[in-house]
N, C-alpha and C positions, 0 to 999 in steps of 0.2 A: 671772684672776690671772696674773702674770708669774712665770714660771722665776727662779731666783736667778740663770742664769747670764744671762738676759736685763736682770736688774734692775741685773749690772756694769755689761751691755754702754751700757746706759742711763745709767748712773754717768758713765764714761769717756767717752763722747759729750761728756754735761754738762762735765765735767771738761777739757774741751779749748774753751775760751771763743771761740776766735778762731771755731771753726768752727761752736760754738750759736748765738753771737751772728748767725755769717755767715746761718744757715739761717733767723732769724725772722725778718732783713734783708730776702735774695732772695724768701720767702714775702711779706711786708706787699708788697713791689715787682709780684711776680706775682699777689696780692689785689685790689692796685688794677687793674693792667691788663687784669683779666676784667671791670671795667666800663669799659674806656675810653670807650664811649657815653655814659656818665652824665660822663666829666671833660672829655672833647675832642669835640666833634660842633654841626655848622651849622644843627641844631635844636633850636630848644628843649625844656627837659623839659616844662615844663606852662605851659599856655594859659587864664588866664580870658578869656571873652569875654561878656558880656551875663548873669552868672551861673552861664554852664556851662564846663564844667573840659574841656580838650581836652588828649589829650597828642601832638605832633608827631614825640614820637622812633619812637613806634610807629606812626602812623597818618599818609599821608599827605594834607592839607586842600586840598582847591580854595580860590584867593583869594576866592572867592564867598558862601564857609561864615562871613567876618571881615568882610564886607561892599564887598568887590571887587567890579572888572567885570570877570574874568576866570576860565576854569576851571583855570587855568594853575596848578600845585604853586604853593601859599604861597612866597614869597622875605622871609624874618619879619626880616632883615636891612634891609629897604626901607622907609625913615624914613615912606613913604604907609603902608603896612600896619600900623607901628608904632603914627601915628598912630591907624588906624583902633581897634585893639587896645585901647589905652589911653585914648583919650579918647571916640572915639563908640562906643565899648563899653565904656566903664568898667572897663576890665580889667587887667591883669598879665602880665608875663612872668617867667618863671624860666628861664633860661638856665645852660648846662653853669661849670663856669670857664674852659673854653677852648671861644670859639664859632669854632672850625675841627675838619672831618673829620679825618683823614688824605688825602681827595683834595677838599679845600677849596682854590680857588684865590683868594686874596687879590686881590681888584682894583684895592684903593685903598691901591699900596704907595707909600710915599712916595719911593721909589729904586727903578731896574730890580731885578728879581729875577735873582738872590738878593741879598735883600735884610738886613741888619746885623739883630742884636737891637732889638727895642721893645719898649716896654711895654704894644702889639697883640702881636707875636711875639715870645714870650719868648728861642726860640734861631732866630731868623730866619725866612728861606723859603730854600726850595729853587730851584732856578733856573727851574723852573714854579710859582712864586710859592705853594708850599704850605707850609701852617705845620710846621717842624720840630718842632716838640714835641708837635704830635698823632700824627705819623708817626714818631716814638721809641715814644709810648706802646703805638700797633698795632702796632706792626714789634716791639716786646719781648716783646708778647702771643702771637701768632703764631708766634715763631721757639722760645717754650718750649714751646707747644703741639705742635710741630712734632717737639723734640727728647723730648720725654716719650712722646708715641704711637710715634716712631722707635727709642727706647732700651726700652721695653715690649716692643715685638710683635722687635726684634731679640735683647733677651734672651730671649722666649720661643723663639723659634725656634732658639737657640746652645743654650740649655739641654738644650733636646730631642735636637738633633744629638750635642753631646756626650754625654748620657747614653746613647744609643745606640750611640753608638763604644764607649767607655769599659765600657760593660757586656757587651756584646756578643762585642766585639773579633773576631780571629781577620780573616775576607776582608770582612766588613762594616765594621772598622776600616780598612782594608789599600783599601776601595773609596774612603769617606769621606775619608780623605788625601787619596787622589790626587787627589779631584773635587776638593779644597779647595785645593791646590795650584794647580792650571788656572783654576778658578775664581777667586781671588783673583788669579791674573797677568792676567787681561782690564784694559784702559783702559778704567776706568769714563767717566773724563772725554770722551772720545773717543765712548764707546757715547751719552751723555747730550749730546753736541753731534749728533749724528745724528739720536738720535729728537725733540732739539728741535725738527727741522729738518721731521720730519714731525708731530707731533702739540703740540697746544699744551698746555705744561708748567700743570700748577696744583698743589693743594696734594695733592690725594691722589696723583694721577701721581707727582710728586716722591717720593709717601711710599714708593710702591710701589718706585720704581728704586730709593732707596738702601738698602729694606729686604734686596734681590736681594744688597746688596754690605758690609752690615752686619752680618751675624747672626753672620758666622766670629770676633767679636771674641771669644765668651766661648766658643766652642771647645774650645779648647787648654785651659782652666782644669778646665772641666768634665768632659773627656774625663779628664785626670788624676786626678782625685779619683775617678769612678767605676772605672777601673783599679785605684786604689790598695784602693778600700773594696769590691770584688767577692768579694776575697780574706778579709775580714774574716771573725770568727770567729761571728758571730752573721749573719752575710750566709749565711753556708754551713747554719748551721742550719737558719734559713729557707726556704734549696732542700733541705735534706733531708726537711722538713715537709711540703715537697709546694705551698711559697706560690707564688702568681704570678708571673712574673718581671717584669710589669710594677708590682703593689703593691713588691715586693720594691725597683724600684729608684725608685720617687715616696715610698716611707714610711721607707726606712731607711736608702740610699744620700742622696737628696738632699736632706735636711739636711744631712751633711757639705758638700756643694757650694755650698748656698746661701752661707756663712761667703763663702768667695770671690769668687761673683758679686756680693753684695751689697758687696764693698767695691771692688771693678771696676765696678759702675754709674751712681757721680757724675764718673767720667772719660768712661766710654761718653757720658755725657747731655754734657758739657763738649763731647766731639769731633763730637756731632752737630751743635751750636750752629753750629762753626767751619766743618763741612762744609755747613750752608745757607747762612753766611754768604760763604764764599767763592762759594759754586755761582752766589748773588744777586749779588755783587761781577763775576763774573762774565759776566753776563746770562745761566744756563742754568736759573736756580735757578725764583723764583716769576713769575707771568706781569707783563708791565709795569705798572707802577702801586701792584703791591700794596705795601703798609706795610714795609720791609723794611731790617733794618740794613745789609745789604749793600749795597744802592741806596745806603746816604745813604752806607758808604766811599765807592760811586764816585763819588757827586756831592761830595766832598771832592775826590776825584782832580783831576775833570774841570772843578774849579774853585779852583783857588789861590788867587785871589782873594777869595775868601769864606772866609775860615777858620774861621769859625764853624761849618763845617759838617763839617770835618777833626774838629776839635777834640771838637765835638757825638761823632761818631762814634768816636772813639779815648776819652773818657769812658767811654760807655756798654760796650763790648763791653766795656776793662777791666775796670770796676767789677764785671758782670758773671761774667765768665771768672773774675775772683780771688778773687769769692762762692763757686764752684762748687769753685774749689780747697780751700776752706779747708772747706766743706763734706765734700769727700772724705777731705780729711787728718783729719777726726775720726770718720766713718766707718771709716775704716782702723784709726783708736786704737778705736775701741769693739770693732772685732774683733778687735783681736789676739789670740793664745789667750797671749802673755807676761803683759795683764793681763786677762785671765779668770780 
């Protein structure tokens, strides 16, 4: 059962349309795109051939298994195999709605790549002739998956720092500062062009460098609230009781803190977004190739020509970003303690 003060904060969320609406929006968006396999992919879902049901997205088929002369991966795009499939098998295919990967290269564009929308490519290709619209769907997948493991494991670790500041205080506060200080004035961008240089960046790599340079955001918030609630009058009872200091600041201090961090965690998640996306816009961010909104900015950049691809890319990060906004700004209404 829900607290009454939970069932405002609940209210007031609701109560703020722009930003319910935004969150079932960005959810149904982020829903589909944990199956982009099943929407966008150069294999089919399911195979009849001769009676028996094959599925290609899992399983990869020798041309042999459909009645080819070859042990060579099935090519189920090749009007001979199609053939084979459907008539000297009697059989069927059920294909994605979008038969392109993400690193699907179009060979029968009808103009060099990058190529204008068709009614093959819904938002074109890319200048290596891949379908943009499968490469939105993975690159959107990806880059929240990215920012939700990166805003978790950096809120966990802000948390912790600051409750330790904050509760502690005294030269472990006085130490914490300073590291935070120094620490935060390093050139991340600069440290991140170097170990490019020697190690090749992927998605956990990346996760680890940014977590190094993320965790100080909730900080400052945290450390404040347990300063302020150390003093409190049932905080003190507690240590005269003889409690833990550690129960003492997970069960009675940080609830108070939570209020805060949770209404600083759909901007955290926002600035993670922005920080892959540049880092990819970049080239320092995910390795080449991968699915990545940043890529398709630059391939806007690096082609004016195609503005399809500008266009595509300035769409999607808005629509995006002002999801995540509008998400926050109700978040923030749910906790206010004015309408609590």
């Amino acid at each position: 059962m829900m607290s009454p003060m939970n069932k405002r904060r609940l209210e007031n969320f609701r109560a703020n349309k722009r930003g319910f609406w935004s969150l079932w929006i960005f959810l149904a968006l982020f829903l589909a795109s944990l199956f982009a396999e099943f929407i966008a992919n150069d294999s089919p879902l399911l195979v009849e051939y001769k009676n028996e049901i094959y599925y290609p997205l899992l399983t990869d088929y020798p041309e042999t298994v459909f009645g080819g002369e070859f042990e060579s991966p099935t090519d189920y795009k090749d009007p001979y195999v199609q053939e084979l499939i459907e008539q000297e098998g009697n059989g069927w295919i059920i294909w994605a709605p979008i038969r392109y990967s993400y690193n699907t290269i179009n060979y029968e564009l009808p103009a060099p790549a990058p190529s204008a929308p068709t009614a093959e490519n819904l938002l074109g290709t890319d200048d290596q002739a891949r379908d943009v619209f499968a490469r939105v769907i993975y690159g959107f997948r990806i880059s929240i998956l990215f920012a939700v493991v990166l805003t978790l494991l950096s809120s966990v670790v802000g948390v912790i720092a600051g409750a330790v500041q904050g509760f502690y205080g005294g030269k472990i506060d006085l130490f914490f500062q300073r590291f935070i200080e120094i620490w935060s004035g390093l050139p991340v961008l600069f440290l991140l062009i170097i170990l490019a240089s020697i190690v090749e960046p992927n998605f956990w790599w990346l996760l680890g460098i940014m977590l190094l340079f993320s965790w100080m955001s909730l900080v400052d918030v945290v450390r404040a609230e347990f300063l302020r609630g150390r003093n409190l009058e049932y905080v003190r009872a507690a240590r005269a009781l003889g409690l833990d200091n550690n129960l003492i600041m997970f069960r009675h201090i940080l609830p108070n803190a939570m209020v805060a961090t949770l209404t600083f965690m759909p901007f955290i998640f926002n600035g993670s977004l922005v920080t892959l996306t540049a880092l990819d816009f970049l080239g320092f961010g995910l390795p080449p190739g991968s699915p990545s909104l940043g890529e398709l900015v630059a391939q806007g950049k690096a082609n004016l020509h195609a503005p399809w691809l500008g266009i595509t890319a300035f769409v999607v990060l808005s629509t995006m970003l002002t999801l995540l906004i509008f998400i926050g700004e109700a978040v923030r209404d749910a906790f206010d303690p004015r309408k609590v």
